[in-house]
C-alpha positions as CSV (number, residue, x, y, z in Angstrom):
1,X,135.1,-16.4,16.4
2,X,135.7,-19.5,14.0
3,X,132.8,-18.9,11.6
4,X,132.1,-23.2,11.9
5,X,130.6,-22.2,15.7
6,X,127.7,-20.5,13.9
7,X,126.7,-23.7,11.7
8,X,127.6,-26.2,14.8
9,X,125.7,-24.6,16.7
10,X,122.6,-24.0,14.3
11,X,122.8,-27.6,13.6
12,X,122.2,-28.6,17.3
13,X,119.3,-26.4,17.9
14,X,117.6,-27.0,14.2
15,X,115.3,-30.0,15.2
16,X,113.4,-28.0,17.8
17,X,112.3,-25.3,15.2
18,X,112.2,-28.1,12.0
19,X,109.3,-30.4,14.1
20,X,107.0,-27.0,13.0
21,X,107.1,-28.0,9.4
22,X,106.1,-32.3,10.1
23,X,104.8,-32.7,13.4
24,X,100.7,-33.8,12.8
25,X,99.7,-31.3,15.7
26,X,100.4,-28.1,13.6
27,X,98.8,-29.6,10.4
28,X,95.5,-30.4,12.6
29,X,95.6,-26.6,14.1
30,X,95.5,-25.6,10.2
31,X,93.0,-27.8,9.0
32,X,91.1,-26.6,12.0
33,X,91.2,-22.8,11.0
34,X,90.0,-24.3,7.4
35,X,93.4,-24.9,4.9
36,X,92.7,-28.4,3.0
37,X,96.2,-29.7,4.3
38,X,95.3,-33.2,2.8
39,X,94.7,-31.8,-0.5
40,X,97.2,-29.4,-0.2
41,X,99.9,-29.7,2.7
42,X,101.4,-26.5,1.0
43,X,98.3,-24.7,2.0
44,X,99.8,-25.0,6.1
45,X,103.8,-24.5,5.3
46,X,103.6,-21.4,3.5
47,X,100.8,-19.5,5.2
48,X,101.8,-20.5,8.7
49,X,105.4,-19.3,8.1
50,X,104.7,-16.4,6.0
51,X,102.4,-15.2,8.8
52,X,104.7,-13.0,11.1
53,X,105.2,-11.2,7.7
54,X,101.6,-9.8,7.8
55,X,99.6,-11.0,5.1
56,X,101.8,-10.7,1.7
57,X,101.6,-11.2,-1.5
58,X,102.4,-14.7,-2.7
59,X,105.3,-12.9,-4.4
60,X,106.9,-12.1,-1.3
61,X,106.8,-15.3,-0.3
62,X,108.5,-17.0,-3.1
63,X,111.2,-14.2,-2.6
64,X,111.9,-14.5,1.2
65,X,111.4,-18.5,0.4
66,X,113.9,-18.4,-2.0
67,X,113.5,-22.3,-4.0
68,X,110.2,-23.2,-4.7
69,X,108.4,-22.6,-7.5
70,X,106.3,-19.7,-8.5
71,X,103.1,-22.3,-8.8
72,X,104.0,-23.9,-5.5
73,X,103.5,-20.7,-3.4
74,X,100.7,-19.7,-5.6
75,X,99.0,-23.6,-4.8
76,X,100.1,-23.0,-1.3
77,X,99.1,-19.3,-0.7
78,X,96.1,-19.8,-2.4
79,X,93.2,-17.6,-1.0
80,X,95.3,-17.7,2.1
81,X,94.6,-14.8,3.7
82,X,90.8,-15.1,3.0
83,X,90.3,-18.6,5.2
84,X,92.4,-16.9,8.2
85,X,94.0,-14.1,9.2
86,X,98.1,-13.8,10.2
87,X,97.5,-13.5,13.5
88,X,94.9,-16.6,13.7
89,X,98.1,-18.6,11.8
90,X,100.3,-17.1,13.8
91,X,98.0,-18.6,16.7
92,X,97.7,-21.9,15.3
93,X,101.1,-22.4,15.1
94,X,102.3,-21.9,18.7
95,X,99.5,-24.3,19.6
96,X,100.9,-26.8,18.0
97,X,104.5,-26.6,18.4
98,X,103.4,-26.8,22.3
99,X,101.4,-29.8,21.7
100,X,104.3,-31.1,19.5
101,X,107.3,-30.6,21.9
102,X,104.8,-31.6,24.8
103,X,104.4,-35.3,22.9
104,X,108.0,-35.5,21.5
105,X,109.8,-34.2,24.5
106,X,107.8,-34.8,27.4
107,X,109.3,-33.8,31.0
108,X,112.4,-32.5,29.5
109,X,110.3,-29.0,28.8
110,X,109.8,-28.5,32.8
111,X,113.3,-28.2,33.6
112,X,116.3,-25.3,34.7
113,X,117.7,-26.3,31.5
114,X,115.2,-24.9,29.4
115,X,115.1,-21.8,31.2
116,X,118.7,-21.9,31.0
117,X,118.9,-22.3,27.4
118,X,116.5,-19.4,26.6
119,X,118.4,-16.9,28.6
120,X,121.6,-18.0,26.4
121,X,119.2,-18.3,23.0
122,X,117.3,-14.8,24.1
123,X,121.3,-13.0,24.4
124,X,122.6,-14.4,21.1
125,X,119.4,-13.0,19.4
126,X,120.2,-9.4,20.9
127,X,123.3,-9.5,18.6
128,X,120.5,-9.8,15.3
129,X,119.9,-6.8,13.3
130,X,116.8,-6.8,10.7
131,X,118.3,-5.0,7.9
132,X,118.1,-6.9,4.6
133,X,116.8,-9.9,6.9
134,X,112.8,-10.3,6.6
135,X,111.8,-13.3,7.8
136,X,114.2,-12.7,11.0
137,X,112.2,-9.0,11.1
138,X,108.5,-10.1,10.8
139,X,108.9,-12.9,13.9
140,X,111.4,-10.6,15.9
141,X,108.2,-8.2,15.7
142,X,106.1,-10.7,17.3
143,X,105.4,-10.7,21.0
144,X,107.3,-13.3,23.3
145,X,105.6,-16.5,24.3
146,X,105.3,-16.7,28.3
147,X,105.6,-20.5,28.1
148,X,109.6,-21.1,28.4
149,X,109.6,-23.9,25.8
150,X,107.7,-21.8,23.2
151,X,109.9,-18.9,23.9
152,X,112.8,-21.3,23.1
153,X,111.4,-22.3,19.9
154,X,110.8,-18.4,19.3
155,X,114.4,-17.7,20.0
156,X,115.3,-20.6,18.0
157,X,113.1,-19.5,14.9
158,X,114.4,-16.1,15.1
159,X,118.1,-17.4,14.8
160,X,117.6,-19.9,12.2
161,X,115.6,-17.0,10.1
162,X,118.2,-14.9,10.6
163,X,120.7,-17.4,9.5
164,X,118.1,-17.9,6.1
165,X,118.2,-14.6,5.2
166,X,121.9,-14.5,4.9
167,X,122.0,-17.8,3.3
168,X,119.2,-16.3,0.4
169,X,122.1,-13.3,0.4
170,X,125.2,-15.7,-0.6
171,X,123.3,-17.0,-2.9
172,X,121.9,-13.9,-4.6
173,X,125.7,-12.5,-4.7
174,X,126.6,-15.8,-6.5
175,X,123.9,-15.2,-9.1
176,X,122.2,-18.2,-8.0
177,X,118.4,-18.7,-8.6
178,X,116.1,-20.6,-6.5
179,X,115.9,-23.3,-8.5
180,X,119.7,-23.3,-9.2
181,X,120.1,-23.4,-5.5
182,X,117.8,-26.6,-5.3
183,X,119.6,-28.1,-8.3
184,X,123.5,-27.3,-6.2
185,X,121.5,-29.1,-3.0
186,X,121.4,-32.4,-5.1
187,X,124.3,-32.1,-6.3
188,X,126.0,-31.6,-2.7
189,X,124.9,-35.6,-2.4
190,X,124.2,-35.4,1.2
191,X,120.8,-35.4,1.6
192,X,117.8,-35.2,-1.2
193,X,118.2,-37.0,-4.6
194,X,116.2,-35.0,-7.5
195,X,112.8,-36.1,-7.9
196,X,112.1,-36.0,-4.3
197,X,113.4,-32.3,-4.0
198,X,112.5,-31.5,-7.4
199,X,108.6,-32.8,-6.9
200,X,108.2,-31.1,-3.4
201,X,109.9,-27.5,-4.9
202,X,107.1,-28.2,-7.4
203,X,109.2,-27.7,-10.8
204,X,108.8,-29.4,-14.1
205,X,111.2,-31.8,-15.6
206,X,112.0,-29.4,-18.0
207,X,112.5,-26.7,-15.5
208,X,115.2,-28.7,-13.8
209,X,116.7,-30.2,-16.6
210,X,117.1,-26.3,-17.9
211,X,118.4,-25.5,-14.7
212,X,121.3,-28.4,-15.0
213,X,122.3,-27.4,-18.5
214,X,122.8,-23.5,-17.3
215,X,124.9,-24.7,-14.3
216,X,126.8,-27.5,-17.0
217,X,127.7,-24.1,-19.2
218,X,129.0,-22.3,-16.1
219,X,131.5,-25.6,-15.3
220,X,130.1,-26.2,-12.3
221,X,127.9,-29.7,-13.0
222,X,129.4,-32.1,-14.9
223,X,127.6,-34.5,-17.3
224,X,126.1,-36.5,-14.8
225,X,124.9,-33.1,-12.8
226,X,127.4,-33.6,-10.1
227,X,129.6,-30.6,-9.0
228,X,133.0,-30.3,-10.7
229,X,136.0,-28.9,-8.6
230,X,134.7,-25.1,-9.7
231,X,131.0,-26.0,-8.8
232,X,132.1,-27.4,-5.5
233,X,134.4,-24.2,-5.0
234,X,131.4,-22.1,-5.7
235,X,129.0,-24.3,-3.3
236,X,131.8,-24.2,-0.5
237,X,131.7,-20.4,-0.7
238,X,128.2,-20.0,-0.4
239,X,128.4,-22.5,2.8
240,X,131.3,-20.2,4.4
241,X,129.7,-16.9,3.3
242,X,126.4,-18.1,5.1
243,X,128.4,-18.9,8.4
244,X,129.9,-15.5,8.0
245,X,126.8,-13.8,7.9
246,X,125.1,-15.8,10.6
247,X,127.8,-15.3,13.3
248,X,126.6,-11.3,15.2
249,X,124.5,-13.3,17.7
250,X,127.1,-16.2,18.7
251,X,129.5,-13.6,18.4
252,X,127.7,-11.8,20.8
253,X,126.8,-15.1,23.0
254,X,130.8,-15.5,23.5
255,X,132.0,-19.2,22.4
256,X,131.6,-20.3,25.9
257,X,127.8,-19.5,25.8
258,X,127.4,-21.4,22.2
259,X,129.0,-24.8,23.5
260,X,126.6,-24.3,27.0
261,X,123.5,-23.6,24.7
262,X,124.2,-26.0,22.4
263,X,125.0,-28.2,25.7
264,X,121.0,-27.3,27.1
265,X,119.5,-28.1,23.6
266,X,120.8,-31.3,22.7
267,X,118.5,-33.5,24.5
268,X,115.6,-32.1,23.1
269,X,116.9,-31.8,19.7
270,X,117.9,-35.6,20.3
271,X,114.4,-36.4,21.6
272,X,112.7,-34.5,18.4
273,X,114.5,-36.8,16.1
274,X,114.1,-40.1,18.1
275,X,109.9,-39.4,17.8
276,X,110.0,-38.7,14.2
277,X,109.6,-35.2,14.6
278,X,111.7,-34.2,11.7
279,X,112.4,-36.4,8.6
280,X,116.1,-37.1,8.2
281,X,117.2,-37.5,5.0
């Protein structure tokens, strides 16, 4: 299989999972078990997805998270576990990626298709192993929604995790550091411009500009911290190496099964974008 099936086909399914991270309804569900979200919208990201995990160490989160900043998990996972429990996140956060998809995709949930599409989705995740791959392994642990538009966004979460870990693995090989990684992102120029990434990742100036001058020694930023032919060599490989790594479950869908998924999903990814449900940069 063409390893580009694996990132077409993550890209059409992404917006149904992403919605998780901006849609109000899930940041009300947290507020409700007691995280300041207002004060501290970190407090419902990294608890909320930590959570099929169990209740680790903030640590383990800034490893399986890969590019923020040790004092952005520590703000964010702050006492975490002592206002609710993994389960209660866990909880929360189904209630409001129901609510969410119910207000962003209205009738388009009650439909064949969807059932349709989680059949496909539920086969391509039997082709998923856990090994080296712990975000993918704490929510393939979890039990299966009964609703068939949460079990799609389970079976979509599960695949783009999976796809994650890998990613975190081409990096790693490259000797890449989370920060590094976030620094490359900008550099890419398709999507976030420094400060923006920078301030949400929660680094100093001084971190970043560190950062620029270790990738400038290596030849892969320039002097205006955009990528030089090496850099965007290096980037490209990490791209390709994390399509390689995600392909087992489409491989195991069949490339006829990817285009009908991708088919089945479209509408609602289309109609998560078109009510804001994911910020497009």
């Amino acid at each position: 299989m063409d390893p580009a099936i694996s990132r077409k086909t993550w890209r059409a399914l992404e917006p149904v999972h992403a919605q998780v991270y901006f849609a109000p309804e899930n940041q009300q569900e947290y507020a409700a078990l007691g995280f300041d979200v207002k004060a501290n919208p970190l407090a419902g990201y990294f608890p909320a997805r930590a959570a099929a995990m169990g209740a680790v160490s903030a640590a383990t989160v800034q490893a399986t998270f890969f590019n923020f900043s040790e004092v952005a998990v520590a703000f964010g996972m702050d006492k975490a576990w002592e206002i609710a429990s993994p389960q209660q996140l866990i909880e929360a956060r189904y209630r409001g990626v129901d609510a969410a998809l119910r207000r962003l995709c209205g009738d388009l949930l009650d439909t064949p298709e969807v059932v349709e599409a989680v059949s496909l989705a539920r086969t391509a995740t039997q082709g998923c192993t856990p090994y080296g791959r712990p975000l993918y392994a704490g929510n393939a642990a979890l039990p299966w929604p009964e609703v068939p538009h949460l079990q799609l966004f389970h079976t979509i979460t599960l695949l783009r995790e999976f796809r994650g870990d890998g990613h975190i693995a081409a990096l790693v090989v490259e000797g890449i550091s989370g920060l590094e990684a976030a620094v490359l992102h900008v550099a890419q120029g398709d999507a976030w411009t420094r400060e923006p990434l920078r301030k949400t990742r929660v680094y100093t100036t001084e971190q970043w500009d560190a950062a620029c001058v270790r990738l400038r020694e290596r030849g892969w930023l320039d002097g205006q911290d955009a990528f030089t032919d090496l850099g965007r060599e290096v980037r490209q490989r990490v791209e390709d190496r994390t399509d390689v790594l995600a392909l087992p479950p489409w491989e195991h869908l069949g490339e006829d099964g990817c285009a009908r998924l991708r088919a089945l999903v479209r509408p609602l990814s289309q109609a998560v974008l078109d009510g804001g449900g994911v910020r497009v940069r």
